[in-house]
N, C-alpha and C positions, 0 to 999 in steps of 0.2 A: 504494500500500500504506500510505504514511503516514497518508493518511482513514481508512481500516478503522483501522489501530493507535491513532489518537485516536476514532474513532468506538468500539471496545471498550474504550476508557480504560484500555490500556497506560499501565503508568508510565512519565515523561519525554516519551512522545510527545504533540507538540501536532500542532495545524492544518496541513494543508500552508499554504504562503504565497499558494494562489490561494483557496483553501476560507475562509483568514481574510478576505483581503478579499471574497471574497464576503457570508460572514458580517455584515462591515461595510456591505458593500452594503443589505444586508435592514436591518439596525440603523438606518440615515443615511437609509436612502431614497432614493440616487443611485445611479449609474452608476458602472463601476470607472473609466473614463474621461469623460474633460470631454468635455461636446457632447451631443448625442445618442441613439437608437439604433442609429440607422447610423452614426455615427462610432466603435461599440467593434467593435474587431480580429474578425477572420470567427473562429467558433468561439470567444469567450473566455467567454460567459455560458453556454452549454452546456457548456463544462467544470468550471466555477463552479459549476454547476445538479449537474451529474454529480459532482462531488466531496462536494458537500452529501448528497447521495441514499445513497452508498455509505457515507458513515458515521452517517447516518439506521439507515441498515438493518442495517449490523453494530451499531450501540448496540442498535436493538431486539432483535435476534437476541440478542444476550449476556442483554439483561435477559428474555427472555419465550420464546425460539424456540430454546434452545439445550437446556433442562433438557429430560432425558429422559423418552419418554412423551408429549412434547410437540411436537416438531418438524413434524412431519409436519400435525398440526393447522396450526400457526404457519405451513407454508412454505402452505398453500393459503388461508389468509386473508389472505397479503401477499405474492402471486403474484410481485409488480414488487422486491420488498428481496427477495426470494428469490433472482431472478436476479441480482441483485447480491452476495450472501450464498455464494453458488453459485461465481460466478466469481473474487472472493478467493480462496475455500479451495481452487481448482483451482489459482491461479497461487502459492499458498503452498506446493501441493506439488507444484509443479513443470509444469505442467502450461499448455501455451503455445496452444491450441487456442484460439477465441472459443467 
């Protein structure tokens, strides 16, 4: 939930602490760990990948996909931040299904 709340630029919230270094990843051009790409932990760059995407798609949703009139346009031309955009506002309101 911390990516969506800096991904919609919630005041105070910043980066989760994997999405920053990811961030930094993309910025340096390296790897979150030394070595390789089999040497980074199973599942650490798909989550990295996945945290970047969810607040991708909540920024855009706020700026473009949210004003009404408009959504429905927006959720069909960004299929993939849709299901993303989708599955926040379920788990913000409560709502524990995938």
């Amino acid at each position: 939930m911390q990516a969506a709340d800096w991904g919609a630029g919630k005041e105070g919230a910043g980066p989760p602490r994997l999405l920053a270094k990811w961030l930094d990843c993309l910025r340096f051009r390296t790897l979150p760990k030394a070595g390789g790409l089999d040497d980074q932990p199973a599942g650490l760059l798909e989550k990295m990948k996945l945290l970047s995407e969810v607040a991708q798609a909540i920024e855009a949703y706020e700026k473009e996909g949210k004003e009404p009139g408009k959504q429905a346009t927006w959720c069909k031309k960004h299929p993939a931040w849709w299901k993303h955009v989708k599955r926040v506002r379920e788990l913000r309101n409560g709502r524990t299904h995938p």
